[in-house]
Each structure stands twice: as structure tokens, then as C-alpha cells.
Z-matrix of the N, CA and C atoms (Angstrom, degrees):
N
C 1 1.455
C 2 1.520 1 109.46
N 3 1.089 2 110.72 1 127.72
C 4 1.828 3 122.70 2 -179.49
C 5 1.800 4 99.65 3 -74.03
N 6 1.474 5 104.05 4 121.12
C 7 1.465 6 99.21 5 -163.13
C 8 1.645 7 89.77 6 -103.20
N 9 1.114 8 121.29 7 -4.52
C 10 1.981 9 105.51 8 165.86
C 11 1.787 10 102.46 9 -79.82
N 12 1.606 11 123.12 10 17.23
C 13 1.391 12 101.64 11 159.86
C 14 1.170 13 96.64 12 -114.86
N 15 1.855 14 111.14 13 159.32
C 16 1.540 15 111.37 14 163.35
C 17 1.086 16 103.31 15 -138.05
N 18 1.265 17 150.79 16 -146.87
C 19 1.473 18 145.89 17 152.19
C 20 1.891 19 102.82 18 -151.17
N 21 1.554 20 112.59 19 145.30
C 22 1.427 21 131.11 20 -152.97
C 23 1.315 22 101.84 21 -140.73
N 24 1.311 23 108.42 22 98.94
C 25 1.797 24 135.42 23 156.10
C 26 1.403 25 102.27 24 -83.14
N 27 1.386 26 96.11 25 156.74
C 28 1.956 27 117.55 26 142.54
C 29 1.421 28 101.06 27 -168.83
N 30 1.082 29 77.66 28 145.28
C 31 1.863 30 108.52 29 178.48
C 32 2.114 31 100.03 30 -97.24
N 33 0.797 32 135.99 31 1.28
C 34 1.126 33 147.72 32 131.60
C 35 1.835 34 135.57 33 -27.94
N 36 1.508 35 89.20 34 -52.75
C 37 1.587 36 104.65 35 -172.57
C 38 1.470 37 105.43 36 -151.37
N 39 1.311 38 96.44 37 150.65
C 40 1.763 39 111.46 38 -166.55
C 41 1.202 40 108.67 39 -88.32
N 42 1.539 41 129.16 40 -19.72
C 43 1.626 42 109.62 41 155.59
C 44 1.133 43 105.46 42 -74.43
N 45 1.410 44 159.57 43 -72.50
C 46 1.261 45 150.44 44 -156.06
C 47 1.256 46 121.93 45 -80.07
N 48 1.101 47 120.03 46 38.40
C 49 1.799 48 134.02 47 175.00
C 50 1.564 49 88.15 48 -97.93
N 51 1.244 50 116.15 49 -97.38
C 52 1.931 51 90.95 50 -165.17
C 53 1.649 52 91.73 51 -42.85
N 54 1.738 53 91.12 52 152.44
C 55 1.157 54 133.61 53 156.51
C 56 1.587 55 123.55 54 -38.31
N 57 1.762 56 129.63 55 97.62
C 58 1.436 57 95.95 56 165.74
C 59 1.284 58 115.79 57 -147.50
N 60 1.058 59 127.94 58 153.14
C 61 1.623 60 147.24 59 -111.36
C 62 1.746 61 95.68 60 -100.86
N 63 1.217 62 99.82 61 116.09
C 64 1.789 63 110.19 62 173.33
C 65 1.125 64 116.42 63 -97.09
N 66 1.487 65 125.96 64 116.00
C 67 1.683 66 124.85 65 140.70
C 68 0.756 67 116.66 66 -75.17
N 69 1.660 68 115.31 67 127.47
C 70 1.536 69 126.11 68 158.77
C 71 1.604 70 118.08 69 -53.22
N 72 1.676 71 113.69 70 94.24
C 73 1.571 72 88.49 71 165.78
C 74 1.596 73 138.61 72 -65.95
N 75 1.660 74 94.46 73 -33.95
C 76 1.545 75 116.39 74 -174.10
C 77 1.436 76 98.70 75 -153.57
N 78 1.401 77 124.43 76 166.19
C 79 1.127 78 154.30 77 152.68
C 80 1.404 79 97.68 78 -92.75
N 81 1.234 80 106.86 79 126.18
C 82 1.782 81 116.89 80 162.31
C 83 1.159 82 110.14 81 -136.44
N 84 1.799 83 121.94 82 160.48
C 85 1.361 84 145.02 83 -159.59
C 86 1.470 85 103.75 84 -97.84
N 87 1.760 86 132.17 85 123.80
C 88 0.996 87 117.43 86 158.03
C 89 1.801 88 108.99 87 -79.19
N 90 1.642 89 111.85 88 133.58
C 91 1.398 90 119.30 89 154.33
C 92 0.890 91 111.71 90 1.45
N 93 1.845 92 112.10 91 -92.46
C 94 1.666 93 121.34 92 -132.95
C 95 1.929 94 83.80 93 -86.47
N 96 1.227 95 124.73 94 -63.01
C 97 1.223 96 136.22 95 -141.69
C 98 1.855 97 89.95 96 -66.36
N 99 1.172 98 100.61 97 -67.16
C 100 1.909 99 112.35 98 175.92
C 101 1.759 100 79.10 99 108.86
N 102 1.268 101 137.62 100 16.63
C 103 1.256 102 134.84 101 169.48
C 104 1.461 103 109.74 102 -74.13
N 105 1.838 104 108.67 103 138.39
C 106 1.695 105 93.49 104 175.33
C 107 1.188 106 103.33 105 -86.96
N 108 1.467 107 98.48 106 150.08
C 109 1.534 108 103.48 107 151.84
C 110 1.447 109 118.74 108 -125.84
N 111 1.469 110 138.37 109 168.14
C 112 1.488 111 140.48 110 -172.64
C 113 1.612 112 104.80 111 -104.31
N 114 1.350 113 93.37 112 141.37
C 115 1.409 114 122.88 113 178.13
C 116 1.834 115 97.46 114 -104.87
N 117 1.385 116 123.06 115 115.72
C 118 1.237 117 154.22 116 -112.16
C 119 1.513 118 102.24 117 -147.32
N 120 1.586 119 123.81 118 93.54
C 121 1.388 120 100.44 119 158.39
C 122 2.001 121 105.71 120 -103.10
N 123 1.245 122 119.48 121 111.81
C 124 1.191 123 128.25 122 134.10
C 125 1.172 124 167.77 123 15.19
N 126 1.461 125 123.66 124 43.28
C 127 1.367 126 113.74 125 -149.57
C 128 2.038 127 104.81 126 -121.94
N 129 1.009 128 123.31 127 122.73
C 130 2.294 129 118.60 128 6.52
C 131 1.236 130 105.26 129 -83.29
N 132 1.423 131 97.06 130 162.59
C 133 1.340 132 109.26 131 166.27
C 134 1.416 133 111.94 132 -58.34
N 135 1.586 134 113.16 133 178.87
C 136 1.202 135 100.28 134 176.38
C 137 1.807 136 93.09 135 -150.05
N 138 1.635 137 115.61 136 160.83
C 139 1.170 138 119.43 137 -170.73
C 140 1.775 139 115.72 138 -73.42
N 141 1.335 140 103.63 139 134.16
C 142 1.505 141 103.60 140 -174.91
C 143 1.720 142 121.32 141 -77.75
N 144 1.677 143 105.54 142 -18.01
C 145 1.195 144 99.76 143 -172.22
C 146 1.077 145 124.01 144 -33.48
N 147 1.747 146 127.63 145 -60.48
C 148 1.021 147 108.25 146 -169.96
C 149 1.590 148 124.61 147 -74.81
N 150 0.884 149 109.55 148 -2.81
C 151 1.579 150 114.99 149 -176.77
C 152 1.650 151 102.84 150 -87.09
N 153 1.568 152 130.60 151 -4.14
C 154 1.329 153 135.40 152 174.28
C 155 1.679 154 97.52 153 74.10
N 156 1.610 155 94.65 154 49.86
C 157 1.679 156 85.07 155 162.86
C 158 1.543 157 88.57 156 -149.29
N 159 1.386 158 92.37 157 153.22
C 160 1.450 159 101.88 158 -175.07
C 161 1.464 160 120.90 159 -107.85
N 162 1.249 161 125.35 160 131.73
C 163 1.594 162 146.83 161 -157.64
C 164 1.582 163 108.00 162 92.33
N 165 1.650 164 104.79 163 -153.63
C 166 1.443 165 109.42 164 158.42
C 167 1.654 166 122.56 165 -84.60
N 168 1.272 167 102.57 166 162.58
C 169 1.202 168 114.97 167 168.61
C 170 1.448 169 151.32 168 -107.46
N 171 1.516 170 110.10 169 72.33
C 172 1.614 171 121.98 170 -143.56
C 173 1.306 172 110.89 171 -70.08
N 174 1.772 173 118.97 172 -22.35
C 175 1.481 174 105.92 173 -168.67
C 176 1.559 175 100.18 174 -119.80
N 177 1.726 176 130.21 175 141.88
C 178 1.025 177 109.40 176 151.56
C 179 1.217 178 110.27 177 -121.07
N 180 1.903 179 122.64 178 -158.37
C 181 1.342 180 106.80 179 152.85
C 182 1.618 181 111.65 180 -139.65
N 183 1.327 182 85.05 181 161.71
C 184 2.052 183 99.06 182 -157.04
C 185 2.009 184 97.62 183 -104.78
N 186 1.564 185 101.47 184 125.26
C 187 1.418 186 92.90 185 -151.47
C 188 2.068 187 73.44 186 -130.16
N 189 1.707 188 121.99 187 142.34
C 190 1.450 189 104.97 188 173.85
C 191 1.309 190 116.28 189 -74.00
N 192 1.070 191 100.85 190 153.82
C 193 1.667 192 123.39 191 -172.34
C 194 1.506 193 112.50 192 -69.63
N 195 1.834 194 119.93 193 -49.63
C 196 1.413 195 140.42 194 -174.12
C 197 1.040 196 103.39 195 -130.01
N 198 1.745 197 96.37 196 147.95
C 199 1.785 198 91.07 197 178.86
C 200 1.307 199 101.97 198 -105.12
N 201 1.818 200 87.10 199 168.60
C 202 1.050 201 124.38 200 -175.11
C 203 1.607 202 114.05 201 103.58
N 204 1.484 203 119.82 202 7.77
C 205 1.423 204 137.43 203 -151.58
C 206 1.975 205 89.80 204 -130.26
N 207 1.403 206 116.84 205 93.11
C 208 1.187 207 115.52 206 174.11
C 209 1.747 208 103.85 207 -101.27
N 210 1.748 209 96.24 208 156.61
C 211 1.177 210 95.95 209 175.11
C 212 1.750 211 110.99 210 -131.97
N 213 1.453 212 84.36 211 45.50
C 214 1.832 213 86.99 212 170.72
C 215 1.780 214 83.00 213 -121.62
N 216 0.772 215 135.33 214 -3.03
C 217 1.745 216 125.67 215 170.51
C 218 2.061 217 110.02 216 -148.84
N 219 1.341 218 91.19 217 61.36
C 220 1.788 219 110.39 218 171.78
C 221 1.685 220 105.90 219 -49.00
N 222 1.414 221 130.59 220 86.11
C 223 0.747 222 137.76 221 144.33
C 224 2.009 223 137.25 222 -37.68
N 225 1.414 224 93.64 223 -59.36
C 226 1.717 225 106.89 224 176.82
C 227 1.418 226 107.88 225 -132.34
N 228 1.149 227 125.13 226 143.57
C 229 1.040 228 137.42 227 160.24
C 230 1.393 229 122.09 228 -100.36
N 231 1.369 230 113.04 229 157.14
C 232 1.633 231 149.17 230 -0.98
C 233 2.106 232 89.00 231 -69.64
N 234 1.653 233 81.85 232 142.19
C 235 1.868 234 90.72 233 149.74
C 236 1.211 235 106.47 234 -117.72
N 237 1.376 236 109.31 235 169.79
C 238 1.178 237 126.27 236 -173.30
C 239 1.532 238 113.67 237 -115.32
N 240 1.256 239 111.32 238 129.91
C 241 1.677 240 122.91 239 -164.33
C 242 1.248 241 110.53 240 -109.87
N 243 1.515 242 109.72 241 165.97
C 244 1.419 243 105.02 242 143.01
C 245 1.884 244 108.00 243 -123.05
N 246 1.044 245 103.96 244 138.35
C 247 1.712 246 105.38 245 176.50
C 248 1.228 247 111.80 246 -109.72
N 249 1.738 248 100.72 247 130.57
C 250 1.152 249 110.93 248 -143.13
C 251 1.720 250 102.26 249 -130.90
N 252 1.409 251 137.68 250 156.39
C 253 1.419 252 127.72 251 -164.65
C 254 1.609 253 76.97 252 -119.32
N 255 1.451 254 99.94 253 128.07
C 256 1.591 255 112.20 254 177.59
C 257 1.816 256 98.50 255 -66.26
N 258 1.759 257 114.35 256 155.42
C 259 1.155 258 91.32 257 158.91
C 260 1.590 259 138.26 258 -96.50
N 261 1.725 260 104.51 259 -177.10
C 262 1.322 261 118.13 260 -167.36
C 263 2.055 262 104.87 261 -35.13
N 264 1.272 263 127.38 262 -28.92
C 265 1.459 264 123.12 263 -166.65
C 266 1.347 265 108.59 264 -98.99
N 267 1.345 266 129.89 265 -4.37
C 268 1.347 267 138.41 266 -158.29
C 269 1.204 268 103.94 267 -82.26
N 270 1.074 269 133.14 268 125.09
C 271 1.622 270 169.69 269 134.20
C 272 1.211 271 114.41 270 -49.43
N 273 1.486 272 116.43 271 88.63
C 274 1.652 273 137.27 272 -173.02
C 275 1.648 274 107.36 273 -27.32
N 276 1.352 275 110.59 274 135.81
C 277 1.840 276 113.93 275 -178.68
C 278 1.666 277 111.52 276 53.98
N 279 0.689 278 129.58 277 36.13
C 280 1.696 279 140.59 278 175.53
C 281 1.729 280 104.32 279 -103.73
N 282 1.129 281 104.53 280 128.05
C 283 1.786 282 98.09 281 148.84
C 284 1.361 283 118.28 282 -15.96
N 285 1.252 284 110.69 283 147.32
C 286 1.363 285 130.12 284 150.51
C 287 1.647 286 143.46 285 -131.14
N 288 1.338 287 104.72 286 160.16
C 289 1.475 288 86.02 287 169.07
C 290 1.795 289 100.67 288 -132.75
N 291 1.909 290 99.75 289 138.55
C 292 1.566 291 119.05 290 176.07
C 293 1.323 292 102.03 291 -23.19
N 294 1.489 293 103.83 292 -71.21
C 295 1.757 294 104.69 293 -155.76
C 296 1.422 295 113.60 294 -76.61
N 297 1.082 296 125.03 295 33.05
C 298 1.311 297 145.81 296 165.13
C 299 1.626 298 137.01 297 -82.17
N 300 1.825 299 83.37 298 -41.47
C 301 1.403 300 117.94 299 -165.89
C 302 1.338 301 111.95 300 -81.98
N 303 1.480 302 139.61 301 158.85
C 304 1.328 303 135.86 302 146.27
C 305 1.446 304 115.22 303 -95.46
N 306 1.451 305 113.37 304 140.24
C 307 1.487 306 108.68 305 -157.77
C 308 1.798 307 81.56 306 -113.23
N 309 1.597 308 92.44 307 127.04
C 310 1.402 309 95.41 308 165.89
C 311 1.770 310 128.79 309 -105.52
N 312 1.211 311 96.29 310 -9.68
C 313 1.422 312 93.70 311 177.33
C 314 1.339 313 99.68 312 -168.64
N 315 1.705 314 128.76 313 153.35
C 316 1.015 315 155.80 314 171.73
C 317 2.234 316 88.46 315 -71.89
N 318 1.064 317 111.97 316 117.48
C 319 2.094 318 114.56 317 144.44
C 320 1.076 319 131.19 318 -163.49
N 321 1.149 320 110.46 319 -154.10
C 322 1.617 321 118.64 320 -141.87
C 323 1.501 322 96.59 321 -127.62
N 324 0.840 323 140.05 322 147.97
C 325 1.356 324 160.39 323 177.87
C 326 1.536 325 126.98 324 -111.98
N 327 1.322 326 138.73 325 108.73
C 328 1.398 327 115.22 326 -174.44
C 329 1.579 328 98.71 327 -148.76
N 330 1.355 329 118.88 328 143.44
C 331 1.420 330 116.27 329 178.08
C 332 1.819 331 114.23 330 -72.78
N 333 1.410 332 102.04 331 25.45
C 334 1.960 333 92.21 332 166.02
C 335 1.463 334 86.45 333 -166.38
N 336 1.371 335 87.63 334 169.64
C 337 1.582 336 111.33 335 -162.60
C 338 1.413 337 90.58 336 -90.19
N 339 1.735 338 104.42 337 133.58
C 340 1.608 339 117.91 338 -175.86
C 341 1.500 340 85.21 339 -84.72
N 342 1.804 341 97.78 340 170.03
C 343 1.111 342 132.85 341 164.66
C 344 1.867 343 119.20 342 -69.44
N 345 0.998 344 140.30 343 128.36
C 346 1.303 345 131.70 344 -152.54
C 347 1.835 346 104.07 345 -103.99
N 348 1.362 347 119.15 346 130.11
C 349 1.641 348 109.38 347 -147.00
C 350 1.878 349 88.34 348 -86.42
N 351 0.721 350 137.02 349 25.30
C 352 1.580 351 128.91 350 -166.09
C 353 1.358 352 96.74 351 -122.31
């Protein structure tokens, strides 16, 4: 199994209910926490309007939800994320910092593509 794919549900929010398929581009460091989080390309994209960005939106980043749940050494699956829209100044695979980010949805993480309940 190719472990730079994962695939990212939530039952949370109505774009990210189907299932869709993450490459790991990078692992990056949050600042304050020194927690990694993944730099995320996306597939499909998905539309930015409502998030106040304009076109699609191919990259996000996947930051853990609870601690004690790292995702530079994914032990069990599903984890639990938060997905997050890097901000407007961010420079692809770079550090970050949380309060920076716009969090668009509460999900789930799992190394295979779920079954879709509809």
C-alpha cells in the first residue's frame, strides 16, 4: 500500500462526505505546537466560493483533531483531522501556524476509500 495516499471523509460537511483521495505532498511543522501537520493535494478539488476563495481548491492542510493522535507516525486508523485552508500568504510545504488557518471542516482520515452511505 502507497502510504503518501489516504482518503478524507466527514460526515460533518456536505463537500467532504464523499470520500476524496489525499496525496501527501509534505509533512510540515506547526510553530507553536512543533506538531506535524500534512500539506494535502486533494482530489477533486473542490469549489472555494464559499470559503472566499476564488476557483478550486487543490491543496489543503490536515492538522490532528485530539491529542495524542500524530500524523507524522499514523499508527491506526481512521484519525481524526481538522482541514484547514492554509492562509492567503502561505508558501506551499512551509511551516505553519494553527491560528493562521481557516478550518473548513471537522474529518476523518482512513487509508482506503469508504463505502459511500447514499
Amino acid at each position: 500500500m502507497d502510504k503518501s495516499i489516504l482518503y478524507l471523509s466527514s460526515d460533518d460537511s456536505v463537500i467532504f462526505r464523499r470520500g476524496r483521495r489525499c496525496q501527501i505532498e509534505r509533512e510540515i511543522l506547526e510553530k507553536n505546537s512543533l506538531l506535524t501537520f500534512l500539506y494535502v493535494n486533494i482530489s477533486p478539488a473542490f469549489g472555494g466560493k464559499s470559503f472566499g476563495v476564488k476557483g478550486e481548491i487543490h491543496y489543503v492542510i490536515l492538522a490532528p483533531r485530539h491529542k495524542g493522535y500524530y500524523l507524522d507516525n499514523i499508527e491506526n486508523f481512521p484519525v481524526y483531522v481538522y482541514i484547514l485552508l492554509p492562509p492567503p500568504e502561505y508558501e506551499a510545504g512551509t511551516d505553519v501556524l494553527f491560528d493562521k488557518c481557516k478550518i473548513l471542516a471537522w474529518g476523518k482520515l482512513t487509508d482506503h476509500r469508504e463505502k459511500e452511505n447514499n
